[in-house]
C-alpha positions in Angstrom: 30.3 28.3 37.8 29.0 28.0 41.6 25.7 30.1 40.5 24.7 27.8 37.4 25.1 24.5 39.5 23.4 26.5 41.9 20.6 27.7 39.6 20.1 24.2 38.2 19.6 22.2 42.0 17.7 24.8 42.8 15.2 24.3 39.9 15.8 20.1 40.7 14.8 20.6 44.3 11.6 22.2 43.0 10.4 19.9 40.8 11.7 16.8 42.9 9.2 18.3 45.7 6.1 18.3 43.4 6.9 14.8 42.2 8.1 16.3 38.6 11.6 15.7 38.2 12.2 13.4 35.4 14.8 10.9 35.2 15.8 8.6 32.3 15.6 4.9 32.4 17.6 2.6 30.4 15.5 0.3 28.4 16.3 -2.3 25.8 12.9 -3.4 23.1 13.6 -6.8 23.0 10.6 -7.1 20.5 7.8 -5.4 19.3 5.8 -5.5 22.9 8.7 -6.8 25.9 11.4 -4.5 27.0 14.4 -5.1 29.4 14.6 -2.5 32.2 16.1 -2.6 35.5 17.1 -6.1 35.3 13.8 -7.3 34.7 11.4 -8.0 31.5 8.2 -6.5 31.4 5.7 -6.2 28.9 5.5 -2.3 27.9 2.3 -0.4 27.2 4.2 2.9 26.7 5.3 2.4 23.4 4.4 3.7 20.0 5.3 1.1 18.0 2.1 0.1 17.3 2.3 -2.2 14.5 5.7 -3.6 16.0 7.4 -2.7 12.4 10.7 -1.6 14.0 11.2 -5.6 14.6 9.8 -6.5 11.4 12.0 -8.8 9.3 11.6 -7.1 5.9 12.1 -3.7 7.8 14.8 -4.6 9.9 16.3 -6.6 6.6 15.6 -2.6 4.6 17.5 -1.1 7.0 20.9 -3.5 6.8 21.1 -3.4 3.3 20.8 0.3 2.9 23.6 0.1 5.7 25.6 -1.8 3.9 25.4 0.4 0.3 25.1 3.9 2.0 26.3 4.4 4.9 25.1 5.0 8.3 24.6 8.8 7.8 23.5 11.0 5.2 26.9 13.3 5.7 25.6 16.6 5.1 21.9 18.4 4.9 19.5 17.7 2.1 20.1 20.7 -0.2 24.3 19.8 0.1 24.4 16.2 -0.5 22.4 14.9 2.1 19.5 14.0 -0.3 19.9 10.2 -0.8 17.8 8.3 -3.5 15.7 6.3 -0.7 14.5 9.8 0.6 12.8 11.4 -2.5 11.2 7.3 -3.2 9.8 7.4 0.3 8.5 10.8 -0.3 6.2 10.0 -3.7 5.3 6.6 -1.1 4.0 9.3 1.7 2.5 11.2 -0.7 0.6 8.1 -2.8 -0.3 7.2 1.1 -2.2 10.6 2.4 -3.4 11.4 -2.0 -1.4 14.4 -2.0 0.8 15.6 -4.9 3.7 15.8 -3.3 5.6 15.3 0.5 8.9 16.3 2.0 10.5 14.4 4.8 12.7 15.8 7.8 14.7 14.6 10.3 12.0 14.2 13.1 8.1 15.3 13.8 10.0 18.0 15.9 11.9 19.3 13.2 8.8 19.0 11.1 6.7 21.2 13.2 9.3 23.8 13.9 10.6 24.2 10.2 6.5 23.9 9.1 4.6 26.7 11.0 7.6 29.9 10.6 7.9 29.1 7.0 4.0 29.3 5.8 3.7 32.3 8.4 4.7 35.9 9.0 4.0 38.6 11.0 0.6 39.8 9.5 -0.8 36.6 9.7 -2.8 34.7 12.5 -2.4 31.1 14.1 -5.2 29.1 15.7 -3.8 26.0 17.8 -6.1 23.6 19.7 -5.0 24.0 23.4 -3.8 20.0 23.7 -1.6 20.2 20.6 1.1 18.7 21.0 4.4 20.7 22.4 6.0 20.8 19.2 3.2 22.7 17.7 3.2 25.3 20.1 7.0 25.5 19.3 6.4 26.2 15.9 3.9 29.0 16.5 6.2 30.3 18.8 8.8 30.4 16.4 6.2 32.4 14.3 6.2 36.1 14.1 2.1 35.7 13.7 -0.9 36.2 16.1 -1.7 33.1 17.6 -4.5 32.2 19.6 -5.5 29.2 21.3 -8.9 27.5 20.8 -10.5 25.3 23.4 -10.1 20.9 22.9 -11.9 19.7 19.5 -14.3 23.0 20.2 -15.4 24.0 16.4 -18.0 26.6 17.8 -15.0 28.2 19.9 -13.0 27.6 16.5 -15.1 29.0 14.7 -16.1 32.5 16.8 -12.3 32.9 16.8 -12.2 32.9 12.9 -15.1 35.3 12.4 -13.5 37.9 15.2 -9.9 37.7 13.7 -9.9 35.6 10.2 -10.5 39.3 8.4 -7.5 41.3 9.9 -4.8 39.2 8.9 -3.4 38.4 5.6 -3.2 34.6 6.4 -4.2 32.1 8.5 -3.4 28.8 9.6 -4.6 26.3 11.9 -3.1 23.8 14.0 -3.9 20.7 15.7 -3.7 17.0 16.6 -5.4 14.4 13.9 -4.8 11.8 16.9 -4.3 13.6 20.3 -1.1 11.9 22.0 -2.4 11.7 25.5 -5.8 11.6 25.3 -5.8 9.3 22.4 -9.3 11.3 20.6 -9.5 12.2 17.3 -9.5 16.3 16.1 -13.4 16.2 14.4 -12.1 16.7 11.0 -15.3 16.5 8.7 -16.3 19.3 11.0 -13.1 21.1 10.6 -12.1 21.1 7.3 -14.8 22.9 5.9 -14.9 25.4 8.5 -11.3 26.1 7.9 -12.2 26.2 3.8 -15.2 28.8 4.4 -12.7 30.6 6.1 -9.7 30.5 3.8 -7.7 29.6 6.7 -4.9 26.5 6.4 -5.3 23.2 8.2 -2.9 21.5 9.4 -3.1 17.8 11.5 -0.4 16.1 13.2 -1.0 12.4 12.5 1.8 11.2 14.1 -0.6 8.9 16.1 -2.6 7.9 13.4 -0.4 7.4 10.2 -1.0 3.0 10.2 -3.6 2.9 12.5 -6.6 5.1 12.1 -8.8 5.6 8.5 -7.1 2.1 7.2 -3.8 2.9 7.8 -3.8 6.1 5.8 -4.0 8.5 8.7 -7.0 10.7 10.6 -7.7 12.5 7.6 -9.5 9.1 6.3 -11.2 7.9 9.6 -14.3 10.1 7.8 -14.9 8.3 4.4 -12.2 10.4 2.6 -14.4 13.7 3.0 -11.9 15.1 5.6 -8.6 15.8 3.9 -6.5 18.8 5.1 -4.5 20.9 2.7 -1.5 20.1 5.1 -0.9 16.7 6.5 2.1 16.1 9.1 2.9 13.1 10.8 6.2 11.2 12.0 8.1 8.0 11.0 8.2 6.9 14.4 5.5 5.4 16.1 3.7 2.8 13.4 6.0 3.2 10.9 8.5 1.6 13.4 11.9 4.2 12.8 11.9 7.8 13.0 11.9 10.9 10.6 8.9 13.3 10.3 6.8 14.6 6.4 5.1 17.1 5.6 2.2 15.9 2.6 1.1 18.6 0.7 0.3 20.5 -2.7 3.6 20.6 -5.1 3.8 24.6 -4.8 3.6 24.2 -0.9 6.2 21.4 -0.7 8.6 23.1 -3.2 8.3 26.2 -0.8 9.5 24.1 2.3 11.8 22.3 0.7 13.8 25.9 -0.3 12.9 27.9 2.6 12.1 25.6 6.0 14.9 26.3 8.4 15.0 22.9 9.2 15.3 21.3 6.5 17.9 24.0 5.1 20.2 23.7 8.2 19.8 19.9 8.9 21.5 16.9 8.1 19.4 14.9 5.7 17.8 11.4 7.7 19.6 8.7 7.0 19.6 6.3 4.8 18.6 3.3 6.5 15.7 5.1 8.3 14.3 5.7 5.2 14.4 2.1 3.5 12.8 0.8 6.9 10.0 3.9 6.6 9.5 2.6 2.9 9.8 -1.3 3.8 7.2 -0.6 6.7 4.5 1.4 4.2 4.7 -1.4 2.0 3.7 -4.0 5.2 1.0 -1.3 5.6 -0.3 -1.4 2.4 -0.6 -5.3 2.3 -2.1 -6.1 5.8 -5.1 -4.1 6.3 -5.9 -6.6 8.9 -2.8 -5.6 10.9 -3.7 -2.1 10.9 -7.0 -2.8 12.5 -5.6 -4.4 16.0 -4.0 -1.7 17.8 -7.8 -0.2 17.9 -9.2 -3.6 18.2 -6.7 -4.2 21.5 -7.2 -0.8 23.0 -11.0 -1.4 22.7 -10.5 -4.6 24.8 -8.6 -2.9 27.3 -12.3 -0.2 27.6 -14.8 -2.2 27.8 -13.0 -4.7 30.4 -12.8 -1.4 32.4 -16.4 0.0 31.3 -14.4 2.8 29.8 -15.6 4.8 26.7 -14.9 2.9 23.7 -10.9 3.9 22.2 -11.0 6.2 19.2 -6.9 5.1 18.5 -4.3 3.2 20.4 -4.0 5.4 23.2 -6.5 4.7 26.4 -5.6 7.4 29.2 -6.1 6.1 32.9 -6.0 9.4 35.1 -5.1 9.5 38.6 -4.8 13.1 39.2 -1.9 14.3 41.3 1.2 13.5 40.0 2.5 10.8 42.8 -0.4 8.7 42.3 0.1 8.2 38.9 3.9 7.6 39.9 2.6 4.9 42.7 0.4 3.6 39.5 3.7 2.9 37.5 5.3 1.0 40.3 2.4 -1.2 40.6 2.0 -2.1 37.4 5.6 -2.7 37.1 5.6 -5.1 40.5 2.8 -6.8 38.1 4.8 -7.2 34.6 3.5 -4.1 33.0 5.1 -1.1 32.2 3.2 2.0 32.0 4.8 5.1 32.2 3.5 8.1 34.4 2.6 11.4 32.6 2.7 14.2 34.4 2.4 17.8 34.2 3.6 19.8 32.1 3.0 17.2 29.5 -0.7 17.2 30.5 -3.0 19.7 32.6 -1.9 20.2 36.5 -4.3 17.4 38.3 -4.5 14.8 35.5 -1.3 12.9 35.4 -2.3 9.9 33.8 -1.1 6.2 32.9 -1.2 6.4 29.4 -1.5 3.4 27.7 -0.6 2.2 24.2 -1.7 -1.4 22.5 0.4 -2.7 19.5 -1.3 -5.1 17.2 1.2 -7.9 19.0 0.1 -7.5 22.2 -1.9 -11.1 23.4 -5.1 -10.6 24.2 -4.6 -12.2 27.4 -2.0 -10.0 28.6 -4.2 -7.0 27.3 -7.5 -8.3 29.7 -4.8 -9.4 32.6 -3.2 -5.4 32.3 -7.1 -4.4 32.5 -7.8 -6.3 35.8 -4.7 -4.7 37.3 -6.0 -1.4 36.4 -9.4 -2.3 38.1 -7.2 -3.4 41.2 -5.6 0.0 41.1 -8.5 1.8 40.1 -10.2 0.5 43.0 -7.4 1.1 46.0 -7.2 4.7 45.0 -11.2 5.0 45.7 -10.9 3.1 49.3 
């Protein structure tokens, strides 16, 4: 196979040229905020663990007993016999969570959005997807015989010309984007939103994976705008504040019934495991009883902007950009020769020219380490103006 090894170093040699080859990195979480790489322990602000629930005892503690009565798999997909107990319990939780009637939970946010968006859509209907959703968005439209058309970041004018050129020649419609953007860290303007997309008869749909236990009290994006916000379909994953992994969709009874009986990815997956889903229902219920927890990740990312002068943090996720993609790269390594780790993102994750350090705060990060991270920022910051 000389021409596929051939083929693939070319396509290496290309992107190790631009600085965009990507190359993985063992790392061990050694708790909620320190993490063992390359021999050395550094204190990571790349992670979305922002309640530091995948360390919690009663989570952890979850997870080992349904180990111990279950199994470590689910052995087959959900509509086989793939469909243990703790799944349809942590469903009505999820649904209780975002006051919805009903939820269904797959094996990842990926899987989510790809089963999602193909099953609610067809070929005579029209998709409208902010142009920083996130990549598994985009794969679900494009796993969509429907129109789709791109509207300009959190632009509800652009949003809203698109619906009254288009919103009439298609059968359906369905709209896509970010409740919490994952690398700009700003929130989709959902009290605008949601009634636009109502006047329109067009479906809403937000990704809260980055908001789900930190934004609107813990309860998601969809409540960061005193409850008058809520979409008719609200996705989000297990995996960041929750502290596991797994992905829901929360929606009407009729529209969860539908998924569950038609969403390829549900249908042709094996069901999450057990122990993921005791930990997802053993970290909701740490949710629900510390408000106050909720709050820091916000709280700490806010202390991080305004020791840099930045705008004020909407969500956990501050962005530093540094524009081409090897100074964000020299970023990372001097954070790292400080104790942080930051990791660089770079195109195509984000827009050519703003790769980016972008930085996460977990309600366990010291405020110490959070102001002493800022003034090696400045430092940075300051060498790449000289």
């Amino acid at each position: 196979m000389d021409s596929l090894d051939a083929f693939a170093g070319g396509k290496l040699a290309g992107l190790e040229a631009l600085n965009l080859k990507r190359t993985l990195a063992p790392t061990g979480r050694l708790d909620g905020v320190r993490v063992e790489r390359g021999g050395r322990v550094l204190i990571s602000f790349s992670c979305n663990d922002y309640l530091g629930l995948s360390h919690h005892p009663s989570v952890q503690a979850a997870a080992a007993e349904a180990v111990a009565r279950w199994g470590t798999g689910s052995g087959a997909s959900r509509l086989i016999t793939g469909d243990n107990p703790l799944i349809e319990a942590l469903e009505t939780r999820l649904a209780r969570l975002k006051g919805t009637e009903a939820a269904c939970v797959f094996g990842s946010g990926y899987l989510a959005n790809t089963g999602i968006v193909p099953t609610l859509t067809g070929k005579d209907d029209l998709i409208l997807i902010d142009e920083l959703a996130h990549a598994c968005l985009w794969a679900g439209a494009q796993l969509s015989p429907a129109r789709t058309l791109l509207f300009r970041h959190n632009d509800m004018d652009h949003l809203e010309a698109l619906l009254a050129d288009h919103r009439a020649d298609h059968a359906n419609a369905l709209v896509l984007t970010d409740g919490v953007f994952s690398m700009d860290g700003d929130l989709a303007p959902l009290e605008r939103m949601v009634p636009l997309c109502a006047a329109h008869d067009a479906w809403l749909m937000t990704d809260d994976a980055h908001g789900i236990g930190v934004v609107g009290g813990g309860r998601g994006s969809a409540f960061a705008f005193d409850g008058v916000a809520k979409p008719p379909l609200q996705m989000g994953t297990l995996s960041k504040a929750i502290g596991g992994y797994g992905g829901y969709l929360c929606a009407s009874r009729p529209v969860i019934d539908l998924i569950k009986t038609r969403a390829r990815t549900v249908i042709y997956s094996t069901g999450l495991p057990p122990a993921n889903a005791a930990a997802a229902i053993a970290a909701l219920d740490v949710i629900d009883a510390d408000p106050a927890l909720c709050a820091e990740p916000i709280r700490k990312a806010r202390l991080f902007t305004d020791a840099l002068g930045l705008a004020p943090a909407q969500s956990p996720i501050v962005p530093v950009l540094f524009g081409p993609a090897e100074a964000a790269l020299g970023a990372q390594r001097g954070l790292e020769a400080a104790g942080f780790l930051a990791v660089a993102i770079r195109q195509p994750t984000v827009p050519e020219g703003t790769a980016r350090l972008r930085f996460t705060f977990s309600a366990l990060h010291a405020d110490a380490d959070v102001l002493r991270l800022a003034g090696a920022v400045a430092d940075l910051r300051a060498r790449k103006a000289a």
